[in-house]
N, C-alpha and C positions, 0 to 999 in steps of 0.2 A: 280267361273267364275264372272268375271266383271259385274255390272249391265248393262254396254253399251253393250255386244253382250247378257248378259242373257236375257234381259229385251223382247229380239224379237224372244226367240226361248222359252219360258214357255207359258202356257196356249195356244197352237196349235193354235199360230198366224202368225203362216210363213209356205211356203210350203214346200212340200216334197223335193224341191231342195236346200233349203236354210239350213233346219235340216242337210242335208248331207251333208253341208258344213262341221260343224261341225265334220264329221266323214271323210274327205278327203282322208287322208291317203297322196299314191302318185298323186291323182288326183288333188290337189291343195293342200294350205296352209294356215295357220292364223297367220298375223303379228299381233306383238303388239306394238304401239305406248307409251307414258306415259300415262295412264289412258287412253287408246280407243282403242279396236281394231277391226282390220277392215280385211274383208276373200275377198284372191284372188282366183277365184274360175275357177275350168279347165270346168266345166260344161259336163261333162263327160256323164249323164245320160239328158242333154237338146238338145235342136234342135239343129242343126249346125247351123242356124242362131244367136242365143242365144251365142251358144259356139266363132262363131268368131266374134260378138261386146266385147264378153268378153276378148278376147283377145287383140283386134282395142283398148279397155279402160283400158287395163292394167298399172297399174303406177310402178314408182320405188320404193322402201321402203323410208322412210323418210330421208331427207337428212341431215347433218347437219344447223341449224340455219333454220329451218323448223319447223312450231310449232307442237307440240307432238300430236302424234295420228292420222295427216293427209298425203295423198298421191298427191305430187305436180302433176299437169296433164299438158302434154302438151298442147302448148298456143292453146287454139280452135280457128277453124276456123270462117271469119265471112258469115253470108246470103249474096245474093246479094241483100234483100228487103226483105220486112215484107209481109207474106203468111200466113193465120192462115188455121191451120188442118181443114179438113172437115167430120165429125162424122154423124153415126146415131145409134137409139137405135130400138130394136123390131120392125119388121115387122109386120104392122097393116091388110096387103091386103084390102086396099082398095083406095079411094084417095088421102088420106095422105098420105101411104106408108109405114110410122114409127109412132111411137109413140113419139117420138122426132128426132131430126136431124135440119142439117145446119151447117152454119159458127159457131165452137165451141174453138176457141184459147182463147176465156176468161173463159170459161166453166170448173167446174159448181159453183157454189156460196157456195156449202160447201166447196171451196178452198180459202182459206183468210190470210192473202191479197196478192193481185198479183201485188199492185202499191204503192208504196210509195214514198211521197213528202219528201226533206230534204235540210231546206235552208241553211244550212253548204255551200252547193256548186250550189242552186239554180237550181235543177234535182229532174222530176219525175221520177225514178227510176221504171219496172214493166217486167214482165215475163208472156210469154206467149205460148201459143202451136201452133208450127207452123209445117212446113209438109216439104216432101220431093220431092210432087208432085211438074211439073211442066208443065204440059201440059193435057190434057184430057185423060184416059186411063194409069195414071201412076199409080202403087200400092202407097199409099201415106204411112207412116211411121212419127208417132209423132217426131218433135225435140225439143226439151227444149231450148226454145232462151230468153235471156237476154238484155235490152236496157235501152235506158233514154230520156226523153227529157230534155234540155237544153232550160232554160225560158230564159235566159240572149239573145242567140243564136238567138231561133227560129226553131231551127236545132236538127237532129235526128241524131246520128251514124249509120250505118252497125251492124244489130242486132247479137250480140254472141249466135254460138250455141254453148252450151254446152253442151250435150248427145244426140243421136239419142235412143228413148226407143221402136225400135224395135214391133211396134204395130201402129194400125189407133185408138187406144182408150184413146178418149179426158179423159175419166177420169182419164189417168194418170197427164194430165197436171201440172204442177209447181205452188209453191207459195213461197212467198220472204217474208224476213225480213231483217231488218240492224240494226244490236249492235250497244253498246255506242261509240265505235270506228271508225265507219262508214264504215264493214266489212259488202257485202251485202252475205245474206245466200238464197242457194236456196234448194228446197226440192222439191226432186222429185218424187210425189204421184204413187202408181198402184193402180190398180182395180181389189182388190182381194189379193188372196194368189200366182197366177202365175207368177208375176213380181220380179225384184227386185226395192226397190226405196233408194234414193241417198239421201243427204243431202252435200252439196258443201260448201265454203264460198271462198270470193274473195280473192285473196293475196294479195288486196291495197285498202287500204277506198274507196268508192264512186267509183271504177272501175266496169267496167264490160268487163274488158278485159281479165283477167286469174283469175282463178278459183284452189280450192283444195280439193280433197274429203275427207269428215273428217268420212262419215260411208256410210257402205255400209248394207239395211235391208230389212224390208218391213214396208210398214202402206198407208193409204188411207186414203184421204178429209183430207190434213190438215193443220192446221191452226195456223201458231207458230206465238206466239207474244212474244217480246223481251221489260219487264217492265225495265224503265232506275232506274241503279245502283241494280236489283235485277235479273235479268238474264231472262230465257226463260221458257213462258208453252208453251209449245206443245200440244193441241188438235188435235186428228185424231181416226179416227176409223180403227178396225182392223175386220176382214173375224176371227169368230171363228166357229167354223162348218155351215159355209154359212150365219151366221148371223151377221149383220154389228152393233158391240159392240162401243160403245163410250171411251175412254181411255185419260189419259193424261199423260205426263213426264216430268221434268222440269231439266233446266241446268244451272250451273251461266254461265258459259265462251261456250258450245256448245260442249266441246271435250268432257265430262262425264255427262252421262244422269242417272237420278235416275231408280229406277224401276220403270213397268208400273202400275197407279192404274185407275180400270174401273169405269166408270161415270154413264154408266146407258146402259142397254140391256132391255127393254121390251118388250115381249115375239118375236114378228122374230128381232128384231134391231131398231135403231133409225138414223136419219140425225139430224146436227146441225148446226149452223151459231152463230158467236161469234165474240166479238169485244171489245177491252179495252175502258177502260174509267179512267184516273191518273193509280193508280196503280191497280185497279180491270181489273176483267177480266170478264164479262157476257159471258153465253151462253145459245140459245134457242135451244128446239128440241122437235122433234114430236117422235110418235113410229110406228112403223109395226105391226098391228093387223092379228093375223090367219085368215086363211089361206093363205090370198094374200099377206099379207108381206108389201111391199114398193107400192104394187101398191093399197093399201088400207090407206096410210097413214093417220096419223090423232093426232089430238088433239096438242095446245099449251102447252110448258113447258118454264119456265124459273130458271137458279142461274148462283147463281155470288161469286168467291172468290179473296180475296182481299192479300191474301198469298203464291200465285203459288200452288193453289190446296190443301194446308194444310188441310181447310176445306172450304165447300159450303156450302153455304146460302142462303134461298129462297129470292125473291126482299124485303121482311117485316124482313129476317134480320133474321129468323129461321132456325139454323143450320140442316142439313139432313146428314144421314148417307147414304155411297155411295158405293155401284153402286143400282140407282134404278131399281128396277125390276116388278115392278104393275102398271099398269095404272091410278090407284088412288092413286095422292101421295102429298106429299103437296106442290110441282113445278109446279101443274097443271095451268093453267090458264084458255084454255079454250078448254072443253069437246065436239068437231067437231062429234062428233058421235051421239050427241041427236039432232045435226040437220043434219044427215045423209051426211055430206059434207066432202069431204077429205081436207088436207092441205097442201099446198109449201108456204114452206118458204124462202124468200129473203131476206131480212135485217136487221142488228140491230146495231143502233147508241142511243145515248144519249143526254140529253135534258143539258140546262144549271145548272141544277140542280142536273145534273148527276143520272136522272131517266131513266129506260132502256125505249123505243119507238122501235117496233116491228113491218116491214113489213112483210106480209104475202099473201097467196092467196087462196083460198076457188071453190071447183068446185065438180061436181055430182058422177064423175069417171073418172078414170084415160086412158080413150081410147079419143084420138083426135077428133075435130069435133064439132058444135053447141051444141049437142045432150046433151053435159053434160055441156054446160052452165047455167046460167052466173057465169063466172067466177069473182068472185069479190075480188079484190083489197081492204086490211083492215089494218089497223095498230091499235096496240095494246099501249096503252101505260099506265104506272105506274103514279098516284098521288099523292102516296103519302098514301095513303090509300086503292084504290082500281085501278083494270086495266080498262081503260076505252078504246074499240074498237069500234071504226068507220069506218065507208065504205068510199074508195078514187075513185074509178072507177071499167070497169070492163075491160076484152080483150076477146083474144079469144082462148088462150092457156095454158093449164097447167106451159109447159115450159117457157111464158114470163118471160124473169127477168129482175131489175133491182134495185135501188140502192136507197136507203132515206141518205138524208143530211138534220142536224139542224144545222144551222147557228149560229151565234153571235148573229146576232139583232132578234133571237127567229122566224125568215122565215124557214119554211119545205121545202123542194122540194125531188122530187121524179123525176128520168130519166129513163124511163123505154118505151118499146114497146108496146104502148096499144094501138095501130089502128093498123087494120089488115092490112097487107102485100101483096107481089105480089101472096105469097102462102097463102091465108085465114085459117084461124084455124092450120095450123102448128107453129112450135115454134118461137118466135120474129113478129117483121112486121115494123111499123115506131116510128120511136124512139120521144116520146113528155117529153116535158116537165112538170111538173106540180109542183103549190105552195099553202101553205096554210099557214095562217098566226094568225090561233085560235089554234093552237095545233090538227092539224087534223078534227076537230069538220066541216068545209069546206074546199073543194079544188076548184083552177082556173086551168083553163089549159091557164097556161102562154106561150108555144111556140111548132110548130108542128116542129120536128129540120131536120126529113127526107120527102122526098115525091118523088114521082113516083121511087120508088125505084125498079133496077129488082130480087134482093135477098130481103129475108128478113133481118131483124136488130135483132141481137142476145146478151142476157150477157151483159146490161151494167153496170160495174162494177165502182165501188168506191173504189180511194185511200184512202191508211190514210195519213190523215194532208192533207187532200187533197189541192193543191194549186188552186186557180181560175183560172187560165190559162188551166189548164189537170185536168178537173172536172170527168170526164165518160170515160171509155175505152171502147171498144165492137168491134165486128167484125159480118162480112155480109155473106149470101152464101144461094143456092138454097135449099129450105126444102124441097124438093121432088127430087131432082138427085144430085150427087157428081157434086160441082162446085168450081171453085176458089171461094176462101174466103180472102178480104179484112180487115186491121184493122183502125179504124172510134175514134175521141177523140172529143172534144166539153169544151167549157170553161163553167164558173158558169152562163154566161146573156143567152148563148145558141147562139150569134152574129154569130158564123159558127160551122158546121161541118167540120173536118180535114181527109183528109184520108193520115195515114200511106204511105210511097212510096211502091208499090209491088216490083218495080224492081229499083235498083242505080247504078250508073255507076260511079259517088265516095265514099267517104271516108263518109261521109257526105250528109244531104237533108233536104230540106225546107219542111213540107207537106204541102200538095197542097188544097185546100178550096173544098170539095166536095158539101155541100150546105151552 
């Protein structure tokens, strides 16, 4: 069997409906394209909801002058305006409600990237999870929608949707890449083993008008980056018996994928966050300690391979053999448990020197509320000899997230949610800006960018290459009841906030200056 469908059914990383794909018979079928194939599948043992998207998403076999291994899709429809899904996690009973929730279309930060800049044709290009609600009381349903902004312009499109994924769980949401071609690819995450998820690419550079599906799988949180003239790694995590394993796969061209090789599981699973630098690839990750798993998270890790995964390397350049599986390893950086503190992690960019700088967040426990503050904001960074960690501020939420940017002229900034919101201690609140200009060692709060806000400010996320004009993407929504959710962009001085149009009545829209 091919490594591109083996690779997703060894080691019990797909579910039970995905294996039976495999075993179809008359209930469906497996085309093969040249090197990819891809299962149409009758879904025979799934919900009828399940079974008639499957059908709604059915393509034709590959047509001639159609490149090998993918299924042309009908031209998708566009939104009438930008809506981002409304999500929540675990029932807390009490006044919080959840243990996270809100406005979630840029959610979560282990999905990377969801925006990227490309001055070929002067468009931020980004993906994001929007919904299907439109009114209060409607069952909402993720959509995987596609857009750009046009710096030249001004001007936004009619966002493409491109799959309805049959669920309100933000953590299926999307991430994007674009080859040397200028072929934008989208991947379409689940949560868990119960989904299926997608992997697209455009039929015309720098479009986001028609789309191709080149496989059809499973994987979660993940994070492809696409190294120019050496092809694509893949990081993402896979569900192997309920625990969330670190994995990667690498492709020159996207149609055939190597097999999977795992990065690191200790002992319940790990998250990650990862971002290139020239031709490296870093990534940082914490692990799940027994018995509480994820919601005991904890401890710093970092490596980085500069070969699409051949092999990894601690930041001093000491190769490790892999999949780590101990808590004491030598990617450790820094050991959150002998100060009883769990960790979220948000960011990771690199300095001029091509040193990895690590935001991150530190808090008492993972239940919402003062109780387990102060939560403090710290960035970790490499010198070259040793990681030197400093404190940036603090907020009031596990879930704040946001974005670190080092500049050219060696300025830090940081756009993140750290003043609390109309919802206190739930996740997001107002979006500030913050600079430092010693390598962390001090921060200003150079600009407050939201206020009187009546959602909170959630996920402000960072392009790559990001262009000054579309610095921060994020979207808005009540963190205590299902609300409409807006989506919010902001340039590098912080001069305005933009909101996204909710609703267009052309082709085309200016966004509007919200502060």
């Amino acid at each position: 069997m091919p490594a591109t469908m083996k690779q997703f059914t060894d080691r019990g990383a797909v579910s039970g409906w995905s294996r039976a794909a495999l075993r179809l018979g008359r209930t469906g079928c497996v085309m093969r394209g040249a090197g990819a194939w891809v299962v149409l599948l009758a879904f025979a043992a799934a919900s009828p909801r399940m079974a008639a998207s499957a059908r709604a998403e059915a393509a034709p076999a590959t047509e001639p002058g159609q490149p090998p291994g993918t299924q042309p899709l009908a031209r998708p429809a566009k939104a009438d305006g930008y809506r981002g899904i409304w999500y929540f996690n675990q029932p807390t009973k009490d006044e919080y409600r959840y243990k996270y929730s809100g406005g979630m279309a840029t959610y979560p930060q282990q999905h990377a990237p969801i925006a990227i800049y490309r001055k070929e044709v002067n468009k931020t290009f980004f993906a994001y999870g929007g919904t299907t609600a439109r009114q209060p009381g409607d069952q909402p349903e993720l959509l995987h929608l596609v857009s750009c902004f046009d710096h030249a312009t001004g001007r936004v499109p009619r966002p493409t949707i491109l799959l309805n994924k049959h669920t309100d769980d933000a953590h299926d949401n999307p991430t994007l890449q674009i080859d040397d071609a200028g072929r934008l690819w989208i991947f379409s995450n689940s949560h868990g083993t119960g989904r299926p998820s997608y992997i697209h690419r455009s039929t015309r550079p720098y479009s986001v008008d028609e789309f191709e599906r080149v496989l059809t799988t499973n994987f979660s949180y993940g994070q492809p980056w696409h190294l120019a003239g050496q092809g694509f790694l893949f990081l993402h995590t896979r569900y192997v018996r309920g625990r969330r394993n670190l994995f990667w796969i690498t492709s020159a061209d996207g149609s055939q994928w190597t097999e999977a090789q795992r990065l690191a599981c200790i002992e319940m699973g790990d998250y990650q966050i990862s971002w290139p630098c020239g031709g490296r690839v870093g990534t940082a990750f914490d692990f799940h300690p027994r018995p509480l798993g994820l919601n005991a998270r904890a401890n710093l890790y970092y490596l980085e391979t500069a070969d699409l995964g051949r092999t990894w390397r601690t930041v001093a350049g000491q190769p490790v053999t892999t999949p780590l599986t101990n808590s004491a390893n030598a990617a450790l950086i820094y050991d959150s448990r002998k100060e009883a503190r769990l960790v979220y992690l948000k960011d990771l960019n690199f300095d001029a020197q091509g040193r990895p700088v690590i935001l991150f967040l530190t808090s008492k426990g993972f239940e919402p509320g003062p109780a387990n503050g102060p939560r403090e904001w710290k960035t970790a960074r490499w010198t070259g000899a040793a990681w030197d960690i400093r404190a940036l501020t603090t907020s009031g939420n596990n879930y704040d997230h946001g974005s670190l940017y080092i500049e050219a002229d060696g300025t830090w900034r940081v756009i993140a949610p750290t003043d609390l919101g109309p919802q206190p201690y739930n996740p997001g609140g107002e979006i500030v800006m913050w600079t430092s200009r010693d390598q962390g060692r001090t921060w200003q709060r150079a600009k407050q960018l939201t206020r009187n806000s009546s959602r909170n400010h959630t996920y402000a996320r960072r392009p790559l290459d990001a262009h000054p004009g579309f610095y921060a993407l994020w979207a808005d929504g009540h963190a205590r009841q299902p609300s409409e959710s807006c989506l919010y962009f902001t340039d590098r001085d912080g001069t305005h906030v933009w909101r996204l149009p909710a609703r267009m009545d052309g082709e085309f829209a200016v966004p509007e200056i919200a502060w």
